[in-house]
C-alpha positions in Angstrom: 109.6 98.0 96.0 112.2 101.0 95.9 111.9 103.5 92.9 115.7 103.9 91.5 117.5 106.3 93.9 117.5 110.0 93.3 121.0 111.7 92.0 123.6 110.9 95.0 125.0 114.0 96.4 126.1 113.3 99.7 128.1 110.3 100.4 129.5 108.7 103.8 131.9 105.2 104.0 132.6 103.0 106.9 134.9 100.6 108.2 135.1 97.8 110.6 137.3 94.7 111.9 135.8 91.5 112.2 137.1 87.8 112.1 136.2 87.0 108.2 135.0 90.4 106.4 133.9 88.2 103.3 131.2 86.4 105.6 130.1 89.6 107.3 129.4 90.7 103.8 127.4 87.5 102.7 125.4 88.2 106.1 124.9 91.9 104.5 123.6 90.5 101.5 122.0 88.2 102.6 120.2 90.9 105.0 119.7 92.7 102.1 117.9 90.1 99.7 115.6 89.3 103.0 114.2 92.8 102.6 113.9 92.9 99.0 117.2 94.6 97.9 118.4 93.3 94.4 122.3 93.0 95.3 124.5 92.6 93.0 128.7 92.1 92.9 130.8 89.1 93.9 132.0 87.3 97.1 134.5 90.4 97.9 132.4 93.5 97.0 128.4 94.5 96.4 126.4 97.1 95.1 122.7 97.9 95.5 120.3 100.8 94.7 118.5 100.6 97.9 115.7 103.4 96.5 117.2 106.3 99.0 120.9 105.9 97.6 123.3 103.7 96.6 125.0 101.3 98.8 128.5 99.5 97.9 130.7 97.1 100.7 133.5 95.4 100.2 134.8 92.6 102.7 138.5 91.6 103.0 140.3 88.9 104.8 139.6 90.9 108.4 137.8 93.8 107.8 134.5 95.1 106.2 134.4 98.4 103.9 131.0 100.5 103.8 129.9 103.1 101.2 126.7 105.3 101.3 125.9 107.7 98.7 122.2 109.5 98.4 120.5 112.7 97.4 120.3 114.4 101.2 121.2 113.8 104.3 118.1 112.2 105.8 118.4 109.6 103.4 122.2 109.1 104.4 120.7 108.6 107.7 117.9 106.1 106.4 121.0 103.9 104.6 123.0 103.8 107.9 120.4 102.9 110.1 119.4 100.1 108.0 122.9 99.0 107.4 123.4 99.0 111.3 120.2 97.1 111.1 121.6 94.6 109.0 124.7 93.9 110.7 122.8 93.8 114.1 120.8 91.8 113.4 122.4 89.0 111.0 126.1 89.1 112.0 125.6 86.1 113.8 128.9 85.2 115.8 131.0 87.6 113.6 132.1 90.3 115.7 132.2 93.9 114.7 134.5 95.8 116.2 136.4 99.7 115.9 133.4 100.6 113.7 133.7 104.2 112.8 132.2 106.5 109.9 133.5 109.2 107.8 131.7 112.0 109.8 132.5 111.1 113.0 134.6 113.6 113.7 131.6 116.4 112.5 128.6 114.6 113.5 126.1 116.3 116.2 125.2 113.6 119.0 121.8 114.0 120.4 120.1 116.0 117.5 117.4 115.0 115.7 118.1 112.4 112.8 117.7 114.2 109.4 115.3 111.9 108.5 112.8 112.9 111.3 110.3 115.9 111.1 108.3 117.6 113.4 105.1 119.2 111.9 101.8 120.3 113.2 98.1 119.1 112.6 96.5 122.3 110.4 93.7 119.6 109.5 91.6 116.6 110.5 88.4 115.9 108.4 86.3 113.2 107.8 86.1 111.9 104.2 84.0 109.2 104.0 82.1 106.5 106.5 85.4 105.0 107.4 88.7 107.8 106.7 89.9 111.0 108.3 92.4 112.7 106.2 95.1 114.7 108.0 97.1 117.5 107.1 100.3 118.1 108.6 102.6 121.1 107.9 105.9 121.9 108.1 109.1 122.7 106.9 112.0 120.3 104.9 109.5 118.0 102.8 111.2 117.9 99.5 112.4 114.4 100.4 109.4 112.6 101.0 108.4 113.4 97.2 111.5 111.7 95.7 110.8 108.0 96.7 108.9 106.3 98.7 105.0 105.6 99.0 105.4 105.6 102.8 106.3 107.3 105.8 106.0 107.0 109.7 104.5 108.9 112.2 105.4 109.1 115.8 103.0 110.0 118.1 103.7 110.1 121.6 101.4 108.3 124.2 97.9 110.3 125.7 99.3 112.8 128.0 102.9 112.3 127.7 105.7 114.7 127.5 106.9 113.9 123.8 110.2 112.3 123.5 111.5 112.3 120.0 114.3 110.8 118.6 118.0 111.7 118.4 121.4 110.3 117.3 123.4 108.2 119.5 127.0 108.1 120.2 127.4 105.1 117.4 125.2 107.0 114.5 122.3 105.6 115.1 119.2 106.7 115.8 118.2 106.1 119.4 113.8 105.8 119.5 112.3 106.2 123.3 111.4 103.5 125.2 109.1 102.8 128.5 106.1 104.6 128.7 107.9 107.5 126.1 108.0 105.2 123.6 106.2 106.6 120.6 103.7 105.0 118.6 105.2 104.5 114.8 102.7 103.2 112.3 103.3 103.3 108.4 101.3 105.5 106.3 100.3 106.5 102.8 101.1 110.1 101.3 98.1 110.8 99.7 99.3 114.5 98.6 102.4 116.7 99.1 102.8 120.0 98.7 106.6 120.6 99.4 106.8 124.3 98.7 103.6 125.0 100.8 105.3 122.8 103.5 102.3 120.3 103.9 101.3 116.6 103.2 98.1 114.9 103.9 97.5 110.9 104.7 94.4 109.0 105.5 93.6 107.2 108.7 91.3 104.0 108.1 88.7 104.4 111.5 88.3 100.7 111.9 87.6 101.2 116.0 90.8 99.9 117.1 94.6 101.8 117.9 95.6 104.6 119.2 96.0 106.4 115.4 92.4 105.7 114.7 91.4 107.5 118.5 94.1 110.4 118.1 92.7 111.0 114.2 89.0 110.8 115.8 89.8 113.1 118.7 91.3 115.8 116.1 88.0 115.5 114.6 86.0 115.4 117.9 88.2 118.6 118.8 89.5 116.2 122.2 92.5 116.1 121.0 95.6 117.8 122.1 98.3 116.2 120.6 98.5 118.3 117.6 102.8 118.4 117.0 103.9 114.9 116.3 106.9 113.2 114.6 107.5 111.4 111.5 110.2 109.6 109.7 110.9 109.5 106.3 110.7 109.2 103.5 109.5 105.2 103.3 109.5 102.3 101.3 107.3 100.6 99.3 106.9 102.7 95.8 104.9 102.3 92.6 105.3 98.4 90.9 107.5 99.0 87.6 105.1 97.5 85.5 101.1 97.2 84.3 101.3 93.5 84.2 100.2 94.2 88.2 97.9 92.7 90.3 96.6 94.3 93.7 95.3 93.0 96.6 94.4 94.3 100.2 92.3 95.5 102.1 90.4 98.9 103.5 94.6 99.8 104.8 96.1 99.1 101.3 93.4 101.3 99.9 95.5 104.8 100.2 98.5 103.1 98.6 96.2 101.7 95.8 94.6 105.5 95.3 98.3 106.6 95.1 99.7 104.2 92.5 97.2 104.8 90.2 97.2 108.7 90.7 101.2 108.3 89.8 101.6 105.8 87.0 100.2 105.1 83.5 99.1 101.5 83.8 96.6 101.4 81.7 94.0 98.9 82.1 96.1 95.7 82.9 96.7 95.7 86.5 93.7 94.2 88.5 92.8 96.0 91.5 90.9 93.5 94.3 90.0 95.7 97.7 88.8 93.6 100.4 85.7 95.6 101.8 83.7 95.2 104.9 80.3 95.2 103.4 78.8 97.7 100.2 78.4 100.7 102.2 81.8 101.1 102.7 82.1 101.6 98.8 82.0 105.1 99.6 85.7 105.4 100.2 86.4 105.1 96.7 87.4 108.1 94.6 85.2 108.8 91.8 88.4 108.8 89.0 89.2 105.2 89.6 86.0 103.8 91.1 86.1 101.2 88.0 89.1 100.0 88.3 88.6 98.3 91.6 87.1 94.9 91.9 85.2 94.4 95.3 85.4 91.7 97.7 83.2 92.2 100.8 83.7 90.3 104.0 80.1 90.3 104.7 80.2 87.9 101.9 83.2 85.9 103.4 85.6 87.4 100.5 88.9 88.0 101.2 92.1 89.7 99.3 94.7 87.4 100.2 92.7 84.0 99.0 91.0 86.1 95.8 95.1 86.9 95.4 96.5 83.6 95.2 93.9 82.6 93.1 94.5 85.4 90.2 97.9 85.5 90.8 97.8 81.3 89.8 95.8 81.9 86.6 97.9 84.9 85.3 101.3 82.5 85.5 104.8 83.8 85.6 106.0 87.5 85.0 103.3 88.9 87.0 103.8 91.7 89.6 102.1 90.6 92.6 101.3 93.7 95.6 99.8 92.8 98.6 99.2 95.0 101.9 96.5 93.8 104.6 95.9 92.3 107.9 100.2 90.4 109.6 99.1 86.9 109.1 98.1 87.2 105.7 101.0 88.7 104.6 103.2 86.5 106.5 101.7 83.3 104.8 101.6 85.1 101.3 105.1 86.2 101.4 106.3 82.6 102.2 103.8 81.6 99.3 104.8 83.5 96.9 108.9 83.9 97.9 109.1 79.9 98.5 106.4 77.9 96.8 106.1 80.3 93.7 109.6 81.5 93.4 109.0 84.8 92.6 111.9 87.1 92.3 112.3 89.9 95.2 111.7 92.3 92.3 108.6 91.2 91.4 106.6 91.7 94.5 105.5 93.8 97.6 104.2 91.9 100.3 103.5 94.2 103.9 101.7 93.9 106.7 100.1 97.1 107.6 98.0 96.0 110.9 97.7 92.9 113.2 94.4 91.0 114.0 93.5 90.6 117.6 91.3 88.5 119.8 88.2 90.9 119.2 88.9 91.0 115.8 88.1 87.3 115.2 
């Protein structure tokens, strides 16, 4: 879920022709409601706080009418690579055609996107048995603290060239591909310092991925790659309420630490972390320590079935957050968005890493 949208400052709109602009705009919405976006408006027009601005269409007998208004310009740039996202991607048969934006005439092609940041590694340490904590620094941060939980880094293959992103002709941003094409995993903010121009995140060292070997050759002092890439600021911010259950496992930790670091729930939401065994217990910060209840795989416990089950007995009205291994959030989001009925509102379901062969 999306914290409400900082104060819009900078706006762009958008127009296209298409065959029936008031079924291009159900496919927008429809878009929209499949990634948790609460939309709201008629069959002609819709509006929706998207968490980095605000986004408005309206769709006619032959065309479609876009409006974008956020607080900076990397956000701007968030909202219209979604929306391209969107259309891409659920159009169907409707064509879209003469699409152009209000900037076109102004916009640099080939630039970095103002989302994207390149920053250096000032830090690696290791914090406990299983996390390194990075620090990266740089410049143009204030955006990452003003929504958000998440951002994405971009790390370029082991003894590549980097090849960073840049805008394309059609305003959207254009990612490398072959054997430039850059790593992009989610992560945490764990703290940000905007006017010291650094943040700092956490990598989980569970033996597998090329973050966990990059984070353990910055310790090892192997590593190299010390400028990378990231993009943001992210999704997934704090659950609006303390009637909040928890659930994940040794990734969702860091975006556990950092919801209860930012809000006052009190002592309603129930926290379950999915451990490997009791050793790894040492991961937990001190100032919440009791607020977590354990499950340890040694024991066969796991997140997403202790989930289901509290989320059963607590009954409607609940907030339900769950980040953990693809499959399990898969067959939980279809759980809780089908089966349950749970408003889009009302829950965050993400995968934040997939199992593999060896991890069975």
């Amino acid at each position: 879920m999306n914290a409400q949208s900082p104060q819009s400052s900078f706006a762009l709109s958008a127009s296209c022709r298409t065959t029936d602009g008031r079924a291009l705009l159900a496919a927008l919405r429809h878009a929209g409601e499949e990634h948790g976006l609460q939309m709201s408006g008629d069959a002609q027009a819709l509006d929706c706080d998207t968490g980095y601005g605000r986004m408005a269409a309206q769709g006619g007998d032959t065309r479609l009418d876009l409006h974008l208004n956020a607080a900076d310009e990397g956000m701007l740039q968030v909202m219209r690579d979604m929306v391209l996202h969107f259309l891409q991607h659920h159009a169907g048969d409707l064509p879209i055609k003469d699409l152009s934006w209000s900037d076109d005439a102004t916009r640099a092609v080939g630039v970095h996107p103002r989302n994207f940041h390149l920053l250096e590694v000032a830090e690696a340490r290791r914090v406990s048995r299983d996390y390194i904590r990075i620090r990266l620094t740089g410049t143009g941060l204030a955006p990452l603290a003003e929504t958000g939980l998440h951002f994405r880094l971009c790390l370029p293959g082991p003894g590549r060239v980097p090849v960073w992103p840049v805008v394309g002709a059609d305003a959207r941003t254009v990612w490398p591909e072959g054997a430039d094409r850059l790593h992009t995993p989610a992560y945490t903010i764990i703290a940000l310092d905007t006017e010291a121009g650094w943040l700092e995140f956490d990598v989980y060292t569970h033996g597998n991925g090329p973050t966990c070997h990059w984070a353990e050759g910055l310790v090892a002092g192997t590593e190299d790659r010390r400028t990378i890439g990231l993009t943001g600021p992210g999704g997934g911010w704090l659950a609006p309420t303390a009637d909040l259950i928890m659930a994940g496992d040794e990734t969702a930790l860091p975006a556990m630490v950092r919801s209860l670091d930012a809000a006052a729930y009190g002592d309603a939401p129930l926290i379950l972390l999915e451990l490997a065994d009791p050793d790894a217990a040492d991961s937990l910060p001190a100032r919440h320590i009791d607020r977590f209840t354990l499950l340890l795989r040694s024991r066969g416990e796991r997140a997403a079935a202790a989930l289901e089950e509290a989320a059963a007995a607590r009954g409607p009205g609940t907030h339900i957050w769950f980040a953990g291994e693809m499959s399990d959030a898969q067959r939980l989001r279809k759980l809780v968005r089908t089966d349950w009925a749970v408003p889009r509102a009302q829950h965050y379901i993400a995968g934040y890493w997939t199992r593999s062969p060896a991890d069975t």
